[in-house]
C-alpha atoms as an extended CHARMM CRD file, in Angstrom:
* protein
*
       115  EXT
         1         1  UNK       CA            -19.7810000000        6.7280000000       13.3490000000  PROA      1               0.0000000000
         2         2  UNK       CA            -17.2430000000        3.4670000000       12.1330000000  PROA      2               0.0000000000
         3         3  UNK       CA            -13.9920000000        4.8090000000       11.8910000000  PROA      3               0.0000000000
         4         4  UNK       CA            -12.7230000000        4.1590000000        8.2450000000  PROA      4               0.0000000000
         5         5  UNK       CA            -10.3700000000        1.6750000000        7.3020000000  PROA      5               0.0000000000
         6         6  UNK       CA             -6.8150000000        1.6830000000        6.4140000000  PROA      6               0.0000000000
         7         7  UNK       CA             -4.9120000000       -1.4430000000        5.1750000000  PROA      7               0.0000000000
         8         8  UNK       CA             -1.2900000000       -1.7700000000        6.0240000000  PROA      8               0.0000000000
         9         9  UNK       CA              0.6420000000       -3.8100000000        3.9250000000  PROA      9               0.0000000000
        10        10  UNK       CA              4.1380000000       -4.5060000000        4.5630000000  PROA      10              0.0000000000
        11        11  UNK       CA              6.7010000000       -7.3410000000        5.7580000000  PROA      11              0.0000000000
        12        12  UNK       CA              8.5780000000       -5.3720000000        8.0800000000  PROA      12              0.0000000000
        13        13  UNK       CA              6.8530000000       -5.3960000000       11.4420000000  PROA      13              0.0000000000
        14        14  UNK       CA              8.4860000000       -1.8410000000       12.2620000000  PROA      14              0.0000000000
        15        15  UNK       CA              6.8830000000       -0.2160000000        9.2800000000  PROA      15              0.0000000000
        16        16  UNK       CA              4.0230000000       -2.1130000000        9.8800000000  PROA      16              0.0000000000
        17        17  UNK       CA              3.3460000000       -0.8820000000       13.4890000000  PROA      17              0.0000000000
        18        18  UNK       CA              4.4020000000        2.9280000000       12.8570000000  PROA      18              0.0000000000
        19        19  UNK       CA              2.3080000000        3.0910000000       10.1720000000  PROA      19              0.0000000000
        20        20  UNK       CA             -0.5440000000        1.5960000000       12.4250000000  PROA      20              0.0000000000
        21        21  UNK       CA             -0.2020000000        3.4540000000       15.2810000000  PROA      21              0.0000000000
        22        22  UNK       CA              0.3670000000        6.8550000000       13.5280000000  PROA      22              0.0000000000
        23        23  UNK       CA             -3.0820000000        5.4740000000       11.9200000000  PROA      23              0.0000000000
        24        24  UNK       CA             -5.0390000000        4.8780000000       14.9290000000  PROA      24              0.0000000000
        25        25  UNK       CA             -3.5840000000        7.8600000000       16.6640000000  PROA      25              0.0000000000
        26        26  UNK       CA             -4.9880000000        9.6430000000       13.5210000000  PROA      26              0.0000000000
        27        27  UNK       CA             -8.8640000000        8.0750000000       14.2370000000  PROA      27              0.0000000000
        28        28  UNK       CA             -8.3690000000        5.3690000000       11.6230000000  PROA      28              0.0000000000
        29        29  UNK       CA             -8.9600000000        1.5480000000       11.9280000000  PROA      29              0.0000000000
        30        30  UNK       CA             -6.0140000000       -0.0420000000       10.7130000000  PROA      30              0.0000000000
        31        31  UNK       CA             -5.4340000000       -3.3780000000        9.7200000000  PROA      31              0.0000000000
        32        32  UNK       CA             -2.5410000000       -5.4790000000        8.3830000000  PROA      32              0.0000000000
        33        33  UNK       CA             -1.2130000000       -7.9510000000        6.2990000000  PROA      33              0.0000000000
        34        34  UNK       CA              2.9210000000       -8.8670000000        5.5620000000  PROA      34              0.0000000000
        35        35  UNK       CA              2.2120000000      -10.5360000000        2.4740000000  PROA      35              0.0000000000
        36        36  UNK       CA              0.7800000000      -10.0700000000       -0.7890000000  PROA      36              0.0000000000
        37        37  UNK       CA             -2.3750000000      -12.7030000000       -0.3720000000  PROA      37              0.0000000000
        38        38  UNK       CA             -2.7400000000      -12.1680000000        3.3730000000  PROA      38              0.0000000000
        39        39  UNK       CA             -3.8450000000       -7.9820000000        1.5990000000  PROA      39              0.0000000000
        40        40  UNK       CA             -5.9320000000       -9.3150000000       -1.0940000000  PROA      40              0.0000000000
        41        41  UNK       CA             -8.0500000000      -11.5100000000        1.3760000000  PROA      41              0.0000000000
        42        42  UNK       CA             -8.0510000000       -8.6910000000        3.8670000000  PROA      42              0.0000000000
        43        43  UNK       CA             -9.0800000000       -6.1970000000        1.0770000000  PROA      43              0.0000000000
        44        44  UNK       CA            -12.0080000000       -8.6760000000       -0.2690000000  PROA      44              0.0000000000
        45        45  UNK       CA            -12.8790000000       -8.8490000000        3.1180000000  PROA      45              0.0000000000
        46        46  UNK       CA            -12.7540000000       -5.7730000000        4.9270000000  PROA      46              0.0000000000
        47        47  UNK       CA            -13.2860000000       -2.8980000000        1.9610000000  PROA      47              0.0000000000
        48        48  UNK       CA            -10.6870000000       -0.3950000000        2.8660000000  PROA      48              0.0000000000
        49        49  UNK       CA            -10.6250000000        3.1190000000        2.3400000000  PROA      49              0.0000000000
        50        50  UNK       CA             -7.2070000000        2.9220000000        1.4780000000  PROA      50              0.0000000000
        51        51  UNK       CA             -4.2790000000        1.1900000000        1.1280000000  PROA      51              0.0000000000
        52        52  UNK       CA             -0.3480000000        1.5710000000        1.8890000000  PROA      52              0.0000000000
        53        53  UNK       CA              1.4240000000       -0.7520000000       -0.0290000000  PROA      53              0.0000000000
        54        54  UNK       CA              5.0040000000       -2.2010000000        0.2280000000  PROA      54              0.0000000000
        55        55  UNK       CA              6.3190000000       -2.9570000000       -3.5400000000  PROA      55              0.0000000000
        56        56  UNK       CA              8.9480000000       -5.8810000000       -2.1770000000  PROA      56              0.0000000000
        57        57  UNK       CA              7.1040000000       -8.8640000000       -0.5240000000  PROA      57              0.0000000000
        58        58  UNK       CA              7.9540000000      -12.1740000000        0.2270000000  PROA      58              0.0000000000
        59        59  UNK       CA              5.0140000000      -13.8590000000       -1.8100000000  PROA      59              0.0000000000
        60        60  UNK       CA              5.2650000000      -11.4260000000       -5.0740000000  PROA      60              0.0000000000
        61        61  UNK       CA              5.1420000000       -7.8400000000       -6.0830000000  PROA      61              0.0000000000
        62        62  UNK       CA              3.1640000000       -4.7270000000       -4.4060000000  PROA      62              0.0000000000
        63        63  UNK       CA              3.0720000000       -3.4770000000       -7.6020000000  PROA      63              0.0000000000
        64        64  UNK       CA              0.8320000000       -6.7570000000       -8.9900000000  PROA      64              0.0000000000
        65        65  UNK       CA             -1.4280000000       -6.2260000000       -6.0910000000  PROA      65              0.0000000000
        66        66  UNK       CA             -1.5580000000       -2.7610000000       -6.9600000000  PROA      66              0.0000000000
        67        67  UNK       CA             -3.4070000000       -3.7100000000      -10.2840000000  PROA      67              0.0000000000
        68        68  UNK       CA             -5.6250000000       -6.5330000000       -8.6020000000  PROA      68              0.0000000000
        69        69  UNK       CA             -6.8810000000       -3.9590000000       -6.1900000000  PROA      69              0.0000000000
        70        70  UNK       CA             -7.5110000000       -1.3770000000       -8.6090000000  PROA      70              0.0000000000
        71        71  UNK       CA             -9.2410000000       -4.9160000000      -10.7210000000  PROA      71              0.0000000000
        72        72  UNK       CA            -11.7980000000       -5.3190000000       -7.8710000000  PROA      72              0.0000000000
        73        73  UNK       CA            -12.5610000000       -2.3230000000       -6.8010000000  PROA      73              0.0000000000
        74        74  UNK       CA            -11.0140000000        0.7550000000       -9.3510000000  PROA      74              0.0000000000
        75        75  UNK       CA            -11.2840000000        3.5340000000       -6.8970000000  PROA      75              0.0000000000
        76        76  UNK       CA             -9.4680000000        2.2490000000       -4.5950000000  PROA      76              0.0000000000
        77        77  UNK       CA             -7.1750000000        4.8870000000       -2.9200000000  PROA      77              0.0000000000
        78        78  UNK       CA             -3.3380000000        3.1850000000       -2.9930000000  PROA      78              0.0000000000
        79        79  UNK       CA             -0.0390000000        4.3880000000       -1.6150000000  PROA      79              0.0000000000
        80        80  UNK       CA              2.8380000000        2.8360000000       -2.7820000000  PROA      80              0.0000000000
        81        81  UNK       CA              5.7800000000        2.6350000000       -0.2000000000  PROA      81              0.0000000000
        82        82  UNK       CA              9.3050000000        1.3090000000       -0.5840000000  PROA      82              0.0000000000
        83        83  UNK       CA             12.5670000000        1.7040000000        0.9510000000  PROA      83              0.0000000000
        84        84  UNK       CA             13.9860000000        0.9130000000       -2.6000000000  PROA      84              0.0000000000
        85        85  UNK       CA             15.0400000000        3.8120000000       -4.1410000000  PROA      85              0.0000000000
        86        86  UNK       CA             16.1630000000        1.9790000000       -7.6100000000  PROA      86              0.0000000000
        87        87  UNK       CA             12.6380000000        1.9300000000       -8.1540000000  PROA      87              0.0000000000
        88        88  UNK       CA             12.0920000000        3.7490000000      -11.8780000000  PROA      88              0.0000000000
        89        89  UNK       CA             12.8120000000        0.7530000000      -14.0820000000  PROA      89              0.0000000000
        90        90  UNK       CA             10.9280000000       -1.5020000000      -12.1750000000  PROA      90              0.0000000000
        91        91  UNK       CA              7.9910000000        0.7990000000      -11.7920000000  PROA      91              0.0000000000
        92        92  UNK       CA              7.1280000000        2.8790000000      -14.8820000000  PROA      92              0.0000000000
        93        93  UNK       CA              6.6290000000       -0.0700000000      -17.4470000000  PROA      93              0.0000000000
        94        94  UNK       CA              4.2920000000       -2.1310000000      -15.2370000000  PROA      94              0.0000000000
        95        95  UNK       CA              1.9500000000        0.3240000000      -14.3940000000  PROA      95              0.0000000000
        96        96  UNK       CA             -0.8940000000        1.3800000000      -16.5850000000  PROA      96              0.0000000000
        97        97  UNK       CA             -2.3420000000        5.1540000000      -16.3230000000  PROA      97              0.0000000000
        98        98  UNK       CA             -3.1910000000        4.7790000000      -12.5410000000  PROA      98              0.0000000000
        99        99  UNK       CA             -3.2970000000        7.4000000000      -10.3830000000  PROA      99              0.0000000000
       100       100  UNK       CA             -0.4910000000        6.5070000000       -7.5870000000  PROA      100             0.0000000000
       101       101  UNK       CA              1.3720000000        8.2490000000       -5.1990000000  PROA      101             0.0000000000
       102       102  UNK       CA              4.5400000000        6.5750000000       -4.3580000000  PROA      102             0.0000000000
       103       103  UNK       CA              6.6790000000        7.5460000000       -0.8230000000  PROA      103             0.0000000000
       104       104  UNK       CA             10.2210000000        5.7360000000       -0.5400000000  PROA      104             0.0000000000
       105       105  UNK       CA             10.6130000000        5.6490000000        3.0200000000  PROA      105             0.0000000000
       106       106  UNK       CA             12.7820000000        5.8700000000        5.2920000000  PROA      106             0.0000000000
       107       107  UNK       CA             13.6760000000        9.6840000000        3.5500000000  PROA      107             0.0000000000
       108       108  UNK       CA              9.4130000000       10.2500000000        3.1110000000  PROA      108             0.0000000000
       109       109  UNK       CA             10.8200000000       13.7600000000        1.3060000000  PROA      109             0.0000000000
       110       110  UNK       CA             10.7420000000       11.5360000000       -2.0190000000  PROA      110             0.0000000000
       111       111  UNK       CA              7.0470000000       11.3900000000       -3.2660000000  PROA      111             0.0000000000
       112       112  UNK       CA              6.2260000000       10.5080000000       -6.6110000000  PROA      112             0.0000000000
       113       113  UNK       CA              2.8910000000       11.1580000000       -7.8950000000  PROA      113             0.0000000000
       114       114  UNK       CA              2.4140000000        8.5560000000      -11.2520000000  PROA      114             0.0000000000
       115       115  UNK       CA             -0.8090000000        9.5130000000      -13.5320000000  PROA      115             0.0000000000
């Protein structure tokens, strides 16, 4: 049975590789991107069953790819992540009534749930 597969999206190569080791370790496939258009290609490409998302990149805004995934293919599964805890202005206003689930790392005890 294909193990399912988790996209990784953030610029930080530490995040990155906890994230996809606790994933593999787990029984998931991960795979990864560091930038905003390296995750939609990856996305287009490999079909995901979900996605954990960095909201700062270096090419543009989790937060837009957020929307483009949920564009292509609207039930995708999409986890926020930041280490940006000045998030609520930035957030709220851009994002329609998606379902999202938002963890501010490092501290993972602050989960939003957006709906």
């Amino acid at each position: 049975m294909p193990k399912e597969k988790v996209l990784v999206v953030d610029d930080d190569s530490a995040i990155r590789y906890t994230l996809t080791e606790a994933l593999r370790g787990w029984g998931y496939e991960p795979l990864e991107a560091s930038t905003v258009a390296a995750a939609l290609e990856s996305f287009d490409a490999e079909r995901p069953s979900a996605v954990l998302q960095d909201v700062n990149l270096p090419d543009g805004s989790g937060l837009d790819a957020l929307l483009e995934y949920k564009k292509r293919q609207p039930q995708a599964i999409v986890i926020m992540i930041t280490g940006n805890v000045q998030l609520e202005p930035l957030f709220l206003p851009r994002v329609p009534v998606i379902p999202v689930v938002l963890l501010l790392s490092p501290r993972l005890e602050f989960c939003y749930t957006l709906a």
